[in-house]
C-alpha positions in Angstrom: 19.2 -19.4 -13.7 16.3 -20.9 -12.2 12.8 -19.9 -12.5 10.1 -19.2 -9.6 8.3 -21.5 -10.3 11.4 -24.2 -9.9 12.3 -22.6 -6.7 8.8 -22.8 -5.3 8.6 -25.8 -5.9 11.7 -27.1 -4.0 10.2 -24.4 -1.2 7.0 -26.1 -1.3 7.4 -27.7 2.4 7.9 -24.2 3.0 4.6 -22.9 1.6 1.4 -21.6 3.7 -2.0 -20.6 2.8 -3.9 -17.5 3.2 -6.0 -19.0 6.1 -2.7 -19.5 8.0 -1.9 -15.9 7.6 -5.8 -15.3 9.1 -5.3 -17.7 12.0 -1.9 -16.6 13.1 -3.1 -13.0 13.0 -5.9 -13.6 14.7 -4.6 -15.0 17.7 -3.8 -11.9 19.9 -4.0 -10.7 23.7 -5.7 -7.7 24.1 -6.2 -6.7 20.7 -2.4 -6.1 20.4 -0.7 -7.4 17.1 1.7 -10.1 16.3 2.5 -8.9 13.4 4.1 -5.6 11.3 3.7 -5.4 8.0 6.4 -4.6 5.2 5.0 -3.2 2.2 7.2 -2.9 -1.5 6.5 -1.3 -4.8 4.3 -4.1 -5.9 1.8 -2.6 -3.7 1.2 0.6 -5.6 0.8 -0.8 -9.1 -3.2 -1.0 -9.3 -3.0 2.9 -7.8 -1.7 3.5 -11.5 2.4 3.4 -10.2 4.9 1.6 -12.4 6.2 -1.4 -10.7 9.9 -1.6 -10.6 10.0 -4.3 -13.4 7.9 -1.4 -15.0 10.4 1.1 -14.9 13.4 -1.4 -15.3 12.0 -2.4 -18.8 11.7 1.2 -19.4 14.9 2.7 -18.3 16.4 -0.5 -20.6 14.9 1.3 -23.4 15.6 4.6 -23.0 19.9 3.6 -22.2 20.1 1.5 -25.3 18.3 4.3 -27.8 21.1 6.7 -26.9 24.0 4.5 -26.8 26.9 4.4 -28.9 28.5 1.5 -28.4 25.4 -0.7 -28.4 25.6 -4.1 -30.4 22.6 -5.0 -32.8 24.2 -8.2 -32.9 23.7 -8.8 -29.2 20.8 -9.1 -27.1 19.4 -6.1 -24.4 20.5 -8.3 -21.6 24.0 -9.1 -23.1 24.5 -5.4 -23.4 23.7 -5.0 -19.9 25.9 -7.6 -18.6 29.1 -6.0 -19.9 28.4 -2.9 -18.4 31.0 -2.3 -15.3 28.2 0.0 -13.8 25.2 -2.6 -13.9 24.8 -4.9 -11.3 22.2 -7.4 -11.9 21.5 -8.5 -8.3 19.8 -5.1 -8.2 18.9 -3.6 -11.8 16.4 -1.5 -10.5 18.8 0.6 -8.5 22.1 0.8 -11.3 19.6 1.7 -13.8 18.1 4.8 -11.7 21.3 5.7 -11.1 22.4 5.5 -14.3 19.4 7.8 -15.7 19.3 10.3 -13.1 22.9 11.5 -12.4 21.6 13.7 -9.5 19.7 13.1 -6.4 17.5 16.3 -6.7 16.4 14.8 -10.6 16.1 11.2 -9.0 13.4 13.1 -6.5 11.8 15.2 -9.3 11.2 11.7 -11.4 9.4 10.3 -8.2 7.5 13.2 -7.7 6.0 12.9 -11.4 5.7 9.6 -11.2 3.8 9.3 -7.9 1.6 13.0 -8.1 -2.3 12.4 -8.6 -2.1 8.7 -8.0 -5.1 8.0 -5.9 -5.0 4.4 -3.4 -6.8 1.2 -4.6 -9.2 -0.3 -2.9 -6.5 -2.8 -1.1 -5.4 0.6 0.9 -9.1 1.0 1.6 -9.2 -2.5 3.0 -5.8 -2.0 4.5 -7.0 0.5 6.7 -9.8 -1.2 8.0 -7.4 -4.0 9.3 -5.0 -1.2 10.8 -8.2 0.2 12.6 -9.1 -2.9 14.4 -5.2 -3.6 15.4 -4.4 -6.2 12.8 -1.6 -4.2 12.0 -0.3 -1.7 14.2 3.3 -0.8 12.5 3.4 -0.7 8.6 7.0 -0.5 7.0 7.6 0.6 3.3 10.4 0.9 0.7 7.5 2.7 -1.4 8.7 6.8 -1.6 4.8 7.2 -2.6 1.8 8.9 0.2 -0.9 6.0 -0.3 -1.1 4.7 3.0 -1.4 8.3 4.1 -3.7 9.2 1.7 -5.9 6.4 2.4 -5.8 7.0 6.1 -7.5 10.6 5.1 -9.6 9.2 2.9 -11.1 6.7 4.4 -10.4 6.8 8.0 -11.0 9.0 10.7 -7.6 7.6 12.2 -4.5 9.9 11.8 -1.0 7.9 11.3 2.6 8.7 12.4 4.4 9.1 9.4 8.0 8.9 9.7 10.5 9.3 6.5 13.2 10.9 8.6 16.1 8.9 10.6 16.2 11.7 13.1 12.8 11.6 13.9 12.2 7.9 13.9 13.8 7.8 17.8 10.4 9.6 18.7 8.2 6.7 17.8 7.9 3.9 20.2 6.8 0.0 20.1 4.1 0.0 22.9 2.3 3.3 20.9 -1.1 2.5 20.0 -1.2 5.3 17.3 -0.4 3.6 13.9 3.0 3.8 12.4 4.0 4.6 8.6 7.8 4.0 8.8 9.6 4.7 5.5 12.8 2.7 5.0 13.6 4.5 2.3 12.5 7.8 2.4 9.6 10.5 0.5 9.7 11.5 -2.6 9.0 15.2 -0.5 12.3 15.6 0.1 15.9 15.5 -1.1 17.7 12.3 0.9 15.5 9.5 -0.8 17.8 6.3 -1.4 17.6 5.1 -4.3 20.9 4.1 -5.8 22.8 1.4 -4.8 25.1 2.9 -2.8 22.2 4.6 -1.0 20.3 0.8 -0.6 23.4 -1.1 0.8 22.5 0.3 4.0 19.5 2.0 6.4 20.4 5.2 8.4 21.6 4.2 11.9 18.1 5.5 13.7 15.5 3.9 10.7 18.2 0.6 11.3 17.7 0.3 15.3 14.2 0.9 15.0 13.2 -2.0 12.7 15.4 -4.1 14.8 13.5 -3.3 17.8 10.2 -3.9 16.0 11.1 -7.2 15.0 12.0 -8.3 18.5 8.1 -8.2 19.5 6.5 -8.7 15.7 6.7 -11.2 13.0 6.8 -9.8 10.0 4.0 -10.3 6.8 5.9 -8.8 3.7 3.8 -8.0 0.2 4.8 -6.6 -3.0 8.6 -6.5 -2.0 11.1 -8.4 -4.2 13.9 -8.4 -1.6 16.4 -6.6 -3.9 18.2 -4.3 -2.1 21.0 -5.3 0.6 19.6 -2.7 3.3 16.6 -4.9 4.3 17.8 -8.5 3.1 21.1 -8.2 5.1 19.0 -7.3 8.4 16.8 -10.0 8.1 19.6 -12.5 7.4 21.4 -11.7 10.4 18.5 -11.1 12.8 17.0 -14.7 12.0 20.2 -16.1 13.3 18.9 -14.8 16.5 16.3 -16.7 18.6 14.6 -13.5 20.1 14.0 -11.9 16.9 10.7 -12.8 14.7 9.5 -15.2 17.3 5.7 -14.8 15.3 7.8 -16.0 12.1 8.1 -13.9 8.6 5.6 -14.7 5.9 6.7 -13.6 2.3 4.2 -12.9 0.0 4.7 -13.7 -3.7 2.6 -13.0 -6.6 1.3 -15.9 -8.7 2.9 -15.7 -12.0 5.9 -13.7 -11.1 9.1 -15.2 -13.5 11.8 -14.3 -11.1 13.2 -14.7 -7.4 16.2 -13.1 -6.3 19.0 -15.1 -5.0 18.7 -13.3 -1.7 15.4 -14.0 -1.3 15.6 -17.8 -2.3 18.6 -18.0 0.5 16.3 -15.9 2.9 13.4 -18.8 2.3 15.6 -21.5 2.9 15.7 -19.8 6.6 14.2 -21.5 9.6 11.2 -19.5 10.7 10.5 -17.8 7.2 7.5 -19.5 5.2 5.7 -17.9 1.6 2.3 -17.6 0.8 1.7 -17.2 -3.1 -1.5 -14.4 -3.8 -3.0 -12.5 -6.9 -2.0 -9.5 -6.0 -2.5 -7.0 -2.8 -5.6 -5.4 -3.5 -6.7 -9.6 -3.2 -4.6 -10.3 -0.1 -6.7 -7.4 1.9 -9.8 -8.2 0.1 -9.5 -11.9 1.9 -8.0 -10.6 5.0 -10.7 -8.0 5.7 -13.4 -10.5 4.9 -12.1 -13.1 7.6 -10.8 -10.6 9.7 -13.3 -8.2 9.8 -16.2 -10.2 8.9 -16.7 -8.6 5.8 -17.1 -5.0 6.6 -17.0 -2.5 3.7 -13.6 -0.4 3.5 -15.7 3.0 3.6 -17.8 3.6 6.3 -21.5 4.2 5.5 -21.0 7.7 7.9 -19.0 9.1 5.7 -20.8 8.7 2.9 -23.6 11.3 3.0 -21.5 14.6 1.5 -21.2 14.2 -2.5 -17.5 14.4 -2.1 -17.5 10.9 -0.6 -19.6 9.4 -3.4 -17.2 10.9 -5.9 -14.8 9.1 -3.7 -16.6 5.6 -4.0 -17.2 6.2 -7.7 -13.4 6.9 -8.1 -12.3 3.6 -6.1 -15.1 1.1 -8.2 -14.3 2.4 -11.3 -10.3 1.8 -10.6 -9.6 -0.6 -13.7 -7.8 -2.8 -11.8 -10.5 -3.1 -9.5 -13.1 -3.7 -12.1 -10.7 -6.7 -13.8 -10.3 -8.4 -10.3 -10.9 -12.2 -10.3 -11.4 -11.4 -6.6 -15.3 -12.4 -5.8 -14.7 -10.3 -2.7 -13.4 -7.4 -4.7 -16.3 -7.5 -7.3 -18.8 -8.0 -4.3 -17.9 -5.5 -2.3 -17.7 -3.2 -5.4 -21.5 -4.1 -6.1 -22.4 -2.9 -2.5 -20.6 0.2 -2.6 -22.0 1.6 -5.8 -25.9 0.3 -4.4 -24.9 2.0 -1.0 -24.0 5.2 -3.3 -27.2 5.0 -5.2 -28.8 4.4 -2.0 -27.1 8.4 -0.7 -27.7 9.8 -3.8 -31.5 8.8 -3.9 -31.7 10.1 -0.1 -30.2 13.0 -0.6 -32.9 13.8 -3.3 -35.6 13.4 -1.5 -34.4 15.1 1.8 -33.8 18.0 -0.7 -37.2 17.4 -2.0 -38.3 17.4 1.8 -36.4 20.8 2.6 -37.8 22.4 -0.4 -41.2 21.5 0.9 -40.9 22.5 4.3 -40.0 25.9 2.7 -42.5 26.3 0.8 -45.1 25.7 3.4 -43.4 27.7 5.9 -43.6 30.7 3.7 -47.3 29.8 2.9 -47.7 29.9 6.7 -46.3 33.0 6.8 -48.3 34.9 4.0 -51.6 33.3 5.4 -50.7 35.0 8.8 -49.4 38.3 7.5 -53.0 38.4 5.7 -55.4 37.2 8.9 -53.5 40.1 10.3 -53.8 42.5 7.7 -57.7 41.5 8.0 -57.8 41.8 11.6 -56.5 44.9 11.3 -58.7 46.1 9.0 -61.9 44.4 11.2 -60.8 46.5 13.8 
């Protein structure tokens, strides 16, 4: 099998930079994107998620401790191969399956798995890009609210969120109200797909729709390993038409990542389909927010003022992730958030200091007067 870095190589006429991602997404008429963005698991792992190599490695664990006809003589991997039920094109998938017999305990796992996860700061950044119409339509496999969540938190902008394939018909290309479209589902309800059966294919609506997206986008995917036939197949058979991606797709890949799927090494080999190799996605939207948007910070200095919001800053700078980044960006803008919260916090002293003041000398004021006219009174 070969590695990534063997297949990137042979891909490297193939291979585009960061600053090509900048410059194509710049170039837009009337502040109308060129691109939709498709966003995988890899995503979510610096919001404290498992990635699904994570929870592959784990799940691999867990099936050979309670086997009985596991081998000591024979490797993990050659125990896995000889299972009728494994398919290694998609592990993550046969393994879930295999673990969680039901859909309604494949939903509880999410649930636990997802609940009090709170979105890095490349959501933060995210946002800000989605606000000035970088990105106006934002596909996910992820079953997890960060996007959402990071919408509330740091935005004043409300999203359509759409996990449903009934209720995607409602949404519509020319809307300039951003779009959360979940290919996959929410861990809220029961009909997430997760399996492999469940993966082969999207719902007919959730299928139409990202055909019709792809008509007048290109398409930047990040954190997604291309593993499941649902997506994969779509995008194979759409770029064998000429109207479809005319802006290109641009695959993401993390440096360092050992593996490439087959499907995704055929999918490169594509005309019209380039990768760009990036630490990670809390980096990508670092760079991309400080080309884009010249730099801005990903939380507005307005909201700021209430000491839930500087809980909220503390919270995102002290993100471990966040504070191991090799991103200059990251660990700069992380400086000027924590100086703008010391900057609210010493405000907010002295405007108290200030109120407490104007108390006190308003009830002087008052005392002196009830007294000049207890004196006049008195005079009189």
């Amino acid at each position: 099998m070969e590695s990534a870095k063997d297949i990137l190589f042979e891909l490297r006429h193939k291979e585009k930079k960061i600053s090509d991602l900048v410059r194509f997404l710049s170039i837009r008429c009337d502040e109308t994107p060129n691109y939709s963005l498709l966003m995988g698991a890899g995503c979510s792992i610096t919001s404290g998620i498992k990635s699904g190599t994570q929870l592959i490695n784990d799940w691999k664990k867990e099936i050979i401790e309670y086997a009985d006809d596991y081998d000591t003589s024979i490797t993990s991997d050659e125990y896995f191969e000889k299972q009728n039920w494994f398919d290694e094109r998609n592990p993550y998938s046969s393994l879930f399956e295999k673990r969680y017999d039901l859909q309604r305990q494949r939903r509880a796992f999410v649930e636990n798995e997802v609940a009090n996860k709170n979105p890095s700061i490349g959501y933060a950044y995210l946002v800000k890009l989605i606000e000035n119409n970088y990105f106006n339509a934002i596909f996910t496999t992820n079953f997890d609210d960060l996007l959402n969540e990071a919408f509330y938190r740091f935005s004043n902008v409300r999203p359509v969120v759409c996990a449903h394939d009934s209720a995607i018909t409602s949404i519509t290309v020319t809307s300039k109200r951003p779009k959360i479209i979940k290919l996959h589902g929410d861990y809220l309800f029961e009909d997430i797909k997760s399996t492999l059966r469940e993966t082969e294919s999207l719902e007919g609506n959730m299928k139409n729709k990202f055909i019709e997206f792809s008509k007048d986008y290109g398409l930047i995917v990040v954190g997604y390993a291309g593993n499941d036939r649902s997506i994969m197949d779509i995008l194979s058979f759409l770029l064998k038409k000429e109207e479809f991606f005319k802006n290109g797709i641009y695959w993401c890949i993390r440096k360092g990542d050992e593996n490439i799927s087959d499907d995704l090494k055929k999918l490169l080999w594509k005309d019209k389909v380039f990768f760009i190799q990036i630490e990670g996605f809390d980096e990508l939207m670092a760079e991309l927010n400080k080309r884009l948007n010249k730099g801005v910070l990903p939380i507005d200095n307005a909201i700021l003022s209430s000491e839930h919001q500087i809980k909220l800053i503390k919270s995102l700078t002290s993100n471990e992730y966040v504070e191991k980044s090799n991103s200059k960006i990251i660990q700069e803008d992380s400086k000027r958030l924590k100086k703008m919260v010391n900057h609210n916090i010493f405000e907010d002293f002295f405007k108290h200091v200030d109120v407490k003041k104007e108390k006190k000398d308003n009830t002087t004021r008052k005392d002196s007067s009830s007294k000049i006219s207890e004196e006049e009174k008195n005079f009189k």
